[in-house]
C-alpha positions as CSV (number, residue, x, y, z in Angstrom):
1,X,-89.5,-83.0,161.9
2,X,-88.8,-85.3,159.0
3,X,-88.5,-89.6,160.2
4,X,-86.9,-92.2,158.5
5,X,-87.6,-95.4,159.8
6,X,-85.8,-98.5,158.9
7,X,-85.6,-102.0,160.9
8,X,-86.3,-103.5,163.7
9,X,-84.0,-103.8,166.9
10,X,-84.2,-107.2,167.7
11,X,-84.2,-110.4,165.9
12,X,-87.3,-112.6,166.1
13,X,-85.0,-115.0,168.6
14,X,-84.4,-112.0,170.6
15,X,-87.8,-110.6,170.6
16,X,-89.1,-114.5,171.5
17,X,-85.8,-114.8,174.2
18,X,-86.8,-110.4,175.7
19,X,-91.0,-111.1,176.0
20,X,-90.8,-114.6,177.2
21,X,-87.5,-115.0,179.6
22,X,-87.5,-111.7,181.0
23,X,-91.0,-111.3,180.9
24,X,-91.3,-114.1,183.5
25,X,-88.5,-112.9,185.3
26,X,-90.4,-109.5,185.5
27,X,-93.6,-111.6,186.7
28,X,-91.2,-113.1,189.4
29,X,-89.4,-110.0,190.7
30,X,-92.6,-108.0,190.9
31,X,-94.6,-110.1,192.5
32,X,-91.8,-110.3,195.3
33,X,-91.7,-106.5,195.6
34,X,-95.2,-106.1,195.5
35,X,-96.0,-108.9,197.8
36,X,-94.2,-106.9,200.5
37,X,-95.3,-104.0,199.9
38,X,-99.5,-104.5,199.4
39,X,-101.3,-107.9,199.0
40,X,-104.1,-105.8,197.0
41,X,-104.2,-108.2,193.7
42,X,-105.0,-105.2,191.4
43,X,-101.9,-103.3,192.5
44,X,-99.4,-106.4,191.9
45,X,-101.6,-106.5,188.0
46,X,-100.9,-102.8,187.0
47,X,-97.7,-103.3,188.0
48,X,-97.0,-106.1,186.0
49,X,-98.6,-105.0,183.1
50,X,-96.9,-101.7,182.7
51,X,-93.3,-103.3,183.4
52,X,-94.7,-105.8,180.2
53,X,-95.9,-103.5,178.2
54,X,-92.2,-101.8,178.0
55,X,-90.7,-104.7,177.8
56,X,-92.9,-105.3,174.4
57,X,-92.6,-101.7,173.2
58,X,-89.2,-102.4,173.6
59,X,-89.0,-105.6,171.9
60,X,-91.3,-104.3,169.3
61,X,-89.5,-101.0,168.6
62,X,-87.3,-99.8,165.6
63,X,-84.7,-98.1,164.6
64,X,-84.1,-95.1,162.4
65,X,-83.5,-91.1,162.1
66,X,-85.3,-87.9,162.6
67,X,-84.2,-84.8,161.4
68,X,-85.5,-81.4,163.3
69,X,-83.9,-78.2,161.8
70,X,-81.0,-79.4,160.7
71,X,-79.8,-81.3,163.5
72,X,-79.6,-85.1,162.9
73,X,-81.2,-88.0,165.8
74,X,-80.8,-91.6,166.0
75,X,-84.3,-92.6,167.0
76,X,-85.8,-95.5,168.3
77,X,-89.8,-95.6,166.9
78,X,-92.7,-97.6,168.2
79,X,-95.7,-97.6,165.8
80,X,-94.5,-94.6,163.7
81,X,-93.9,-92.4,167.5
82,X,-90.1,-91.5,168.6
83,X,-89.7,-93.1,171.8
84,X,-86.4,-92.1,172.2
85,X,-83.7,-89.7,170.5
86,X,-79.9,-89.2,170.7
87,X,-78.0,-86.4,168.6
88,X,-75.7,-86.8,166.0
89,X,-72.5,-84.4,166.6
90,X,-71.7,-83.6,162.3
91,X,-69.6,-80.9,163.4
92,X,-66.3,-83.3,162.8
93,X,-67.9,-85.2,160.0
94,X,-68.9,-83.6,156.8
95,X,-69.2,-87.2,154.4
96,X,-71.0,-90.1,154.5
97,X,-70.1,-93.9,153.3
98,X,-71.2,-97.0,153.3
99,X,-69.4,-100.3,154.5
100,X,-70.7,-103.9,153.9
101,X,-69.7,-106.3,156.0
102,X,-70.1,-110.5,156.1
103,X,-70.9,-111.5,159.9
104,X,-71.8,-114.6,161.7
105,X,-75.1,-114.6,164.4
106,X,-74.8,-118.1,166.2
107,X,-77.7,-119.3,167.0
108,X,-78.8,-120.0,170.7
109,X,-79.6,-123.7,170.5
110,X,-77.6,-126.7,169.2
111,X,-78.1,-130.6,167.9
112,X,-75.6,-133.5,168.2
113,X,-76.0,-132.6,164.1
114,X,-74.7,-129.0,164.3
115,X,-73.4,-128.1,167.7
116,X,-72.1,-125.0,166.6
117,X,-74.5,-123.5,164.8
118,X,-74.8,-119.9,163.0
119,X,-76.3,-117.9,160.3
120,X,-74.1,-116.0,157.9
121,X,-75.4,-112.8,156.6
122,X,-74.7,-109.2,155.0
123,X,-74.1,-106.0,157.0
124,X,-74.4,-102.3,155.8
125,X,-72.8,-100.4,158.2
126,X,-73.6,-96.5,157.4
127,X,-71.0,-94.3,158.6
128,X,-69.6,-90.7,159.0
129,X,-66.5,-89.7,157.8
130,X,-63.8,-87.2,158.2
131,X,-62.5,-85.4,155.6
132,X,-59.6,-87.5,155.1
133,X,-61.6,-90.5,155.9
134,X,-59.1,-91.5,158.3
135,X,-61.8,-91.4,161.1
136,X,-64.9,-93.1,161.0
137,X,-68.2,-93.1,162.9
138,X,-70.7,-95.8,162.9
139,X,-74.1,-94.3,162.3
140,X,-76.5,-97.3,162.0
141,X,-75.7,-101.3,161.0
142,X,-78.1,-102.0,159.0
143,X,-79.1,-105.8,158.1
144,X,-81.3,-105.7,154.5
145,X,-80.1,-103.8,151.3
146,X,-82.9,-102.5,150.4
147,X,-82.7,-100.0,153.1
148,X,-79.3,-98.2,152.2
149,X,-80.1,-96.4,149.5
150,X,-83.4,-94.9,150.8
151,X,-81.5,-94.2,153.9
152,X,-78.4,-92.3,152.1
153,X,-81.4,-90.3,150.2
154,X,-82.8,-89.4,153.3
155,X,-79.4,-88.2,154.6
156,X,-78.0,-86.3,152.3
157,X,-81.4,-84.8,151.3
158,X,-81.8,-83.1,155.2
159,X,-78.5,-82.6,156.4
160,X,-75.5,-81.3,155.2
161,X,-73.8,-84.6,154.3
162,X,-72.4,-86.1,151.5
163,X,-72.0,-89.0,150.2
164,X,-68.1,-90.3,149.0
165,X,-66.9,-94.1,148.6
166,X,-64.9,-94.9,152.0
167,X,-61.2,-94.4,150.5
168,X,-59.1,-93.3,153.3
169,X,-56.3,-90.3,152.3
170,X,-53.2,-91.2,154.5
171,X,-50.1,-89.8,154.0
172,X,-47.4,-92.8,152.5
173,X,-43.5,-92.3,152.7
174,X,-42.0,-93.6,150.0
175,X,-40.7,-97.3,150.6
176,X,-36.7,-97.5,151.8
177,X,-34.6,-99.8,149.3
């Protein structure tokens, strides 16, 4: 099993917004369910802290690939352990690109100064492509440029793919005059 690990899920914001807003919504909902169901204090506290301790695996988690004989995963990793796995279906897509993108993040507070605002930054989407290139399939998004090109080594290295600039082949009728 070979792992490439790349970035984290969540933004600090998010992570700050998962562990402490849901975290005391957690605290809240448990202690109702619990409360009904035994008043013995150590019960309500292993609860709690198992439902918080996935919340900040979760929050604390990245993303990245794993490659087991052949077959390509999107993983989700928690201190260098795969959490969780889905597969990558290659059959219908033999190439591999890269797309960068500009996008906007607004932010989840505002001033009288800037009521609107948001952060502008770079996306690399890495995708798989058709043979044609005329279908596309998001892989990962990833947010810093360093990663791509260690990523792209990684996945033409232990799969089968290759890597093409996206240039889609349709087919063009020649222009009516």
């Amino acid at each position: 099993m070979k792992k490439k690990i790349l970035e984290y899920r969540f933004t600090i914001l998010q992570k700050m917004m998962l562990l402490i807003v849901v975290g005391l919504f957690w605290l809240t909902i448990q202690s109702l369910i619990t409360g009904v169901i035994t008043s013995h204090p150590m019960v309500n506290a292993f609860v709690f802290i198992t439902g918080y301790a996935v919340l900040v695996v979760l929050a604390f988690s990245k993303r990245g690939f794993v490659v087991v004989d052949g077959q390509l995963f999107k993983a989700q990793f928690f201190v260098r352990i795969v959490i969780s796995k889905s597969q990558i279906d290659m059959s219908k897509y033999p190439k591999l690109s890269v797309l960068k993108f500009r996008k906007t993040r607004k932010l989840p507070w505002f001033s009288v100064a800037q009521p609107d605002a948001s952060v502008d930054f770079n996306s690399f989407e890495i995708n798989i492509l058709n043979e044609k290139h005329t279908q596309r399939n998001v892989l990962m998004d990833l947010k810093n440029k360093k990663n791509v090109n260690p990523t792209i080594d990684f996945l033409t290295s232990n799969t089968g793919l290759t890597f093409e600039n996206y240039n889609p082949k349709t087919r063009r009728t020649p222009r009516r005059r």
